[in-house]
LUMVEXKOL-603489 format. One line per 5 residues: for each residue x, y, z of N, C-alpha, C. Coordinates in nm, 3 decimals, decimal comma. Example, Ala and Ser with C-alpha at 12.3 -4.5 7.8 and 13.67 -1.06 7.14 Angstrom:
<atoms>
1,319:-0,569:0,780:1,230:-0,450:0,780:1,320:-0,330:0,780  1,285:-0,225:0,708:1,367:-0,106:0,714:1,290:0,003:0,787 .
</atoms>
This chain:
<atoms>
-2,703:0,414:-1,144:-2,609:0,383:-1,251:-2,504:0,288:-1,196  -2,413:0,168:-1,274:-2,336:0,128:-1,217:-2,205:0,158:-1,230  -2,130:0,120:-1,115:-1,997:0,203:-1,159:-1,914:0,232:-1,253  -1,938:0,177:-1,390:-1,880:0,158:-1,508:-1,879:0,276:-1,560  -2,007:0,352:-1,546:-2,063:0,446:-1,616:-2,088:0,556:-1,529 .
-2,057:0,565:-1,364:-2,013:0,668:-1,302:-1,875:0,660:-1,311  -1,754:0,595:-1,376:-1,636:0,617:-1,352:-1,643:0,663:-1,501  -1,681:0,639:-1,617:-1,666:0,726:-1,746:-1,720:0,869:-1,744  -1,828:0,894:-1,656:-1,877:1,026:-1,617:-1,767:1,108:-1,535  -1,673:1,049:-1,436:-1,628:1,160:-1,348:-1,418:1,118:-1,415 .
-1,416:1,003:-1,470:-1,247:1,012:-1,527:-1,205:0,946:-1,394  -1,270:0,864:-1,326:-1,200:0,783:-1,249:-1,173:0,653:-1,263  -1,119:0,574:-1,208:-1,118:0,396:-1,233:-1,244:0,363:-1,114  -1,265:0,257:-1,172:-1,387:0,184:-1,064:-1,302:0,198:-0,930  -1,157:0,089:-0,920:-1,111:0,084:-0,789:-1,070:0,212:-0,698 .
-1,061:0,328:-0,761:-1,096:0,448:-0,702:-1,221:0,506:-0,639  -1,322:0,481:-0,737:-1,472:0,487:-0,677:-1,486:0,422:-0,586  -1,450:0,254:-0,551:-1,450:0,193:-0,480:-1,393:0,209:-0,348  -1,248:0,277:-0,382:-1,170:0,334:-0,248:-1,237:0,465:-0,162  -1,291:0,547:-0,273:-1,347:0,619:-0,193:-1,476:0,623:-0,120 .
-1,554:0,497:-0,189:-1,639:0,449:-0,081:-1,595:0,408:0,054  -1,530:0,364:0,021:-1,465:0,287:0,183:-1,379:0,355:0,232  -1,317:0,452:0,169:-1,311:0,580:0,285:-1,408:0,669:0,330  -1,518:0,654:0,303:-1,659:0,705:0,401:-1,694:0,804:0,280  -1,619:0,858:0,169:-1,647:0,975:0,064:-1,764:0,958:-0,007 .
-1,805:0,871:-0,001:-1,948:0,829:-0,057:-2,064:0,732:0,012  -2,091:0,793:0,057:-2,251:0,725:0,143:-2,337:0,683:0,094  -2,446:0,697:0,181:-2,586:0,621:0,136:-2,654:0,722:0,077  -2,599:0,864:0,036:-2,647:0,978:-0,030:-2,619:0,909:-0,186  -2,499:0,862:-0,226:-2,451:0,820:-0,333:-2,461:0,679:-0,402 .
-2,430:0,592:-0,271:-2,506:0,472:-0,320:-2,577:0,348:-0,270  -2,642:0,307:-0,331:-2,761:0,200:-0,265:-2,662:0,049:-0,339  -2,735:-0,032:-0,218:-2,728:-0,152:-0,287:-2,832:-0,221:-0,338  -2,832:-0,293:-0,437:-2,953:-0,364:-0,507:-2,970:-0,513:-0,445  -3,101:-0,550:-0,460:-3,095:-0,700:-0,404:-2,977:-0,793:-0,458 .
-2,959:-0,762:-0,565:-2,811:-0,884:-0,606:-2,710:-0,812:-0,525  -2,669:-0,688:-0,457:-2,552:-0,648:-0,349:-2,507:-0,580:-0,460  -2,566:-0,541:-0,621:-2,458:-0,425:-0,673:-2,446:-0,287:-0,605  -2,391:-0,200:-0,650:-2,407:-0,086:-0,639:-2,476:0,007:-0,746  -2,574:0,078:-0,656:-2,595:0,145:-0,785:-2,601:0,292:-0,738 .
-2,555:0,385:-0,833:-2,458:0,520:-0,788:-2,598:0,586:-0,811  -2,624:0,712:-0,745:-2,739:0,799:-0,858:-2,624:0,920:-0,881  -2,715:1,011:-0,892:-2,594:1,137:-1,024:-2,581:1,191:-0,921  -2,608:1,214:-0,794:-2,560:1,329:-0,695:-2,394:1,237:-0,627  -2,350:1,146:-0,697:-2,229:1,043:-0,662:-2,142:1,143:-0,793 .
-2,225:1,131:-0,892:-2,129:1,227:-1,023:-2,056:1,342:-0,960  -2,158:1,450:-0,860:-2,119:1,605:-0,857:-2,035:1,606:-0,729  -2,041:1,499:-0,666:-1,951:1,448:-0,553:-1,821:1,443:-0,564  -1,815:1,335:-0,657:-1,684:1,282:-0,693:-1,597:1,378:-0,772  -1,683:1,449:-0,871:-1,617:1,588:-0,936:-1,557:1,642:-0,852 .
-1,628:1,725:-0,769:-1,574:1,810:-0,670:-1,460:1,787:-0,553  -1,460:1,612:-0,543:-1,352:1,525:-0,445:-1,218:1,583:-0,560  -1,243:1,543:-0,694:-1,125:1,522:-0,797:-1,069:1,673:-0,769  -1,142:1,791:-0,798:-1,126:1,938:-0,764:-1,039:1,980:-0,603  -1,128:1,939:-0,538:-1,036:1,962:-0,414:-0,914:1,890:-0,357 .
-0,892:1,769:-0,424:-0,746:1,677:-0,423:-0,630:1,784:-0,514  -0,699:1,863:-0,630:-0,617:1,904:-0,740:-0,582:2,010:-0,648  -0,637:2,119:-0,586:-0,592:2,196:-0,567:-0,527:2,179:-0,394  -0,498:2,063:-0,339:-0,440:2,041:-0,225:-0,494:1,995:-0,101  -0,639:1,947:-0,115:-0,677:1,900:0,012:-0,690:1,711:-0,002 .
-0,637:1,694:0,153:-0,597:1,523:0,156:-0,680:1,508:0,183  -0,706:1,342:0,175:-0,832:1,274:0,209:-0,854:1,317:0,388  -0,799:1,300:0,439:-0,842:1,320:0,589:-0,920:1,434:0,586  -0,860:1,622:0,478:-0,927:1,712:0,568:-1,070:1,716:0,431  -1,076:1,595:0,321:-1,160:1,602:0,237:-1,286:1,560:0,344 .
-1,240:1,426:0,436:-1,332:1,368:0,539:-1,454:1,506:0,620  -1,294:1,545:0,715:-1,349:1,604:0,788:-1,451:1,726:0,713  -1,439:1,835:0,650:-1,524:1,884:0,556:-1,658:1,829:0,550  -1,627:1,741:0,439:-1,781:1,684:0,409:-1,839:1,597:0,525  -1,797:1,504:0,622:-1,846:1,484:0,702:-1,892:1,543:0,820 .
-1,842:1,650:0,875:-1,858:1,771:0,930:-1,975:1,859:0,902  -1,994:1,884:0,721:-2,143:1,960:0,670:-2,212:1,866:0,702  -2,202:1,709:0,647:-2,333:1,651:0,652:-2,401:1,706:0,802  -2,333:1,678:0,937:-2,411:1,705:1,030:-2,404:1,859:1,070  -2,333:1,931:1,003:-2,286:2,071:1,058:-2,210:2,092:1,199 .
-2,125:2,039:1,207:-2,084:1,978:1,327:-1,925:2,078:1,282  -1,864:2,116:1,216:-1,774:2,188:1,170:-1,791:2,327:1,206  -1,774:2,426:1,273:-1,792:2,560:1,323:-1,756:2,651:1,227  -1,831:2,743:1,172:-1,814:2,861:1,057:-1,617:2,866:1,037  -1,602:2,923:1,200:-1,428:2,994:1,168:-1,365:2,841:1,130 .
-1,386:2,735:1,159:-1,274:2,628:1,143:-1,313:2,618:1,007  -1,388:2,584:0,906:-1,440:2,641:0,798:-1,346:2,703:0,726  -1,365:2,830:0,734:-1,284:2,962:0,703:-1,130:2,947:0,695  -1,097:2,898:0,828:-0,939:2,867:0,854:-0,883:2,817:0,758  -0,967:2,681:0,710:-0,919:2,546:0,647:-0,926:2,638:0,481 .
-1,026:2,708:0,444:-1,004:2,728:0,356:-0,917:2,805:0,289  -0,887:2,940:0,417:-0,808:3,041:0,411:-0,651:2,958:0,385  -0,623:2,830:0,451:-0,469:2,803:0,432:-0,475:2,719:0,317  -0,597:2,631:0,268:-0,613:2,617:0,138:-0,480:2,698:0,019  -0,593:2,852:0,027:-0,566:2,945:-0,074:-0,445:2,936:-0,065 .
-0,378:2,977:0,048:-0,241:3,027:0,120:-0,149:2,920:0,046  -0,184:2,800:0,041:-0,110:2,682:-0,012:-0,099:2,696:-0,161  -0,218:2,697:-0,199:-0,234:2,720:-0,354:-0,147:2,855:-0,438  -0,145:2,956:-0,366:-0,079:3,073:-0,397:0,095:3,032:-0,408  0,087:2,980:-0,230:0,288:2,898:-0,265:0,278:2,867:-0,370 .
0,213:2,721:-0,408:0,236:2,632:-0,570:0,275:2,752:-0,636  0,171:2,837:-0,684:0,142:2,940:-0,766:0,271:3,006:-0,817  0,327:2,991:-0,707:0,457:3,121:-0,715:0,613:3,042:-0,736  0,578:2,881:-0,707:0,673:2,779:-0,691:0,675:2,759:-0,867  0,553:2,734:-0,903:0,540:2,706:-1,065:0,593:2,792:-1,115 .
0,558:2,939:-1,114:0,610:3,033:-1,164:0,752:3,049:-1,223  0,822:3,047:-1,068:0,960:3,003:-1,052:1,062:2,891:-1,159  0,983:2,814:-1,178:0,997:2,678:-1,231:0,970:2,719:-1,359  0,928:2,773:-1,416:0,882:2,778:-1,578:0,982:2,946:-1,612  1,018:3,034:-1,533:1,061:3,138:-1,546:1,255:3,083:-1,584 .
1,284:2,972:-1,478:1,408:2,893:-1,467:1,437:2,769:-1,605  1,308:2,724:-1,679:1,314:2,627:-1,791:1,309:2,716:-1,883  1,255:2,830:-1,890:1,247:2,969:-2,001:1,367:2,971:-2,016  1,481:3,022:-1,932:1,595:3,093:-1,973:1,679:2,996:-2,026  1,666:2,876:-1,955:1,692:2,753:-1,985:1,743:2,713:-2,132 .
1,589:2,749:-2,173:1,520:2,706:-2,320:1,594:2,802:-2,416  1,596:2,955:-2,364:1,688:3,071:-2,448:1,848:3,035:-2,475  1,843:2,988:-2,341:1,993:2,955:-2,378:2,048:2,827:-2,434  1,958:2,717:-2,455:1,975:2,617:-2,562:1,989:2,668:-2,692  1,823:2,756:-2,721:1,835:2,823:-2,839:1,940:2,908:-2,901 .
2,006:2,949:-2,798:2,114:3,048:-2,859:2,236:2,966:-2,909  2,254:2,863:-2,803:2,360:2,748:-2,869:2,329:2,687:-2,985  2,213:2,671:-2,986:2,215:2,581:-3,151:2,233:2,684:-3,271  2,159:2,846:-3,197:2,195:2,996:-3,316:2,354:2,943:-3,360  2,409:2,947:-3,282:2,543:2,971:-3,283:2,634:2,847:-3,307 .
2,580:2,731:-3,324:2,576:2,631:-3,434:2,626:2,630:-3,538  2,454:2,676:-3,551:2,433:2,668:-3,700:2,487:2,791:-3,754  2,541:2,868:-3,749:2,582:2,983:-3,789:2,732:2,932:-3,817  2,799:2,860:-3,756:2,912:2,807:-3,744:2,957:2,713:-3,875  2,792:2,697:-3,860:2,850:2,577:-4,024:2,840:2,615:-4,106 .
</atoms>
């Protein structure tokens, strides 16, 4: 497929697809070149790139996205370092978790106490 139509499949821009080729995130698993030098993606570039978009969302940078997937391709990554990476993952994700929380618990009361000023407004007039 060409990138037009792997970037409407995964919600990316081409020059993103593009970047993450050339940060090594997409190989010769994902794409070939054609005698004219296009690219052409097959669908295992789709479930790739999904899962790149997934693990950026929930906190992993391109470097430890690298090491990961370049690491499985050869298995060259050791079970516990694995584990580690994912375990502080969570650990990270849980902070947010509790940071958001915080943050929407602080715009709530926020929000009550706007509301009560305008109660008391309009009651006024």
């Amino acid at each position: 497929m060409k990138i037009h139509v792997l970037a409407q499949k995964t919600g990316l821009t081409p020059s993103a697809i593009r970047f993450y080729e050339k940060e090594e995130l997409l190989d010769a698993r994902h794409v070939q070149r054609g005698e004219n030098n296009y690219r052409d993606y097959g669908e295992e570039a789709v479930d790739h790139l999904l899962m790149i978009k997934k693990l950026q969302a929930v906190g992993f940078t391109l470097a430890e996205l690298k090491e990961v997937t370049q690491a499985n391709e050869v298995n060259d990554l050791p079970l516990s370092k694995k584990i580690e990476l994912l375990s502080q993952k969570m650990q990270e994700i849980e902070r947010k978790k509790e940071e958001l929380e915080q943050a929407q618990e602080h715009l709530a009361r926020m929000l009550a106490n706007k509301m009560a000023l305008l109660d008391s407004t309009e009651k006024g007039t």
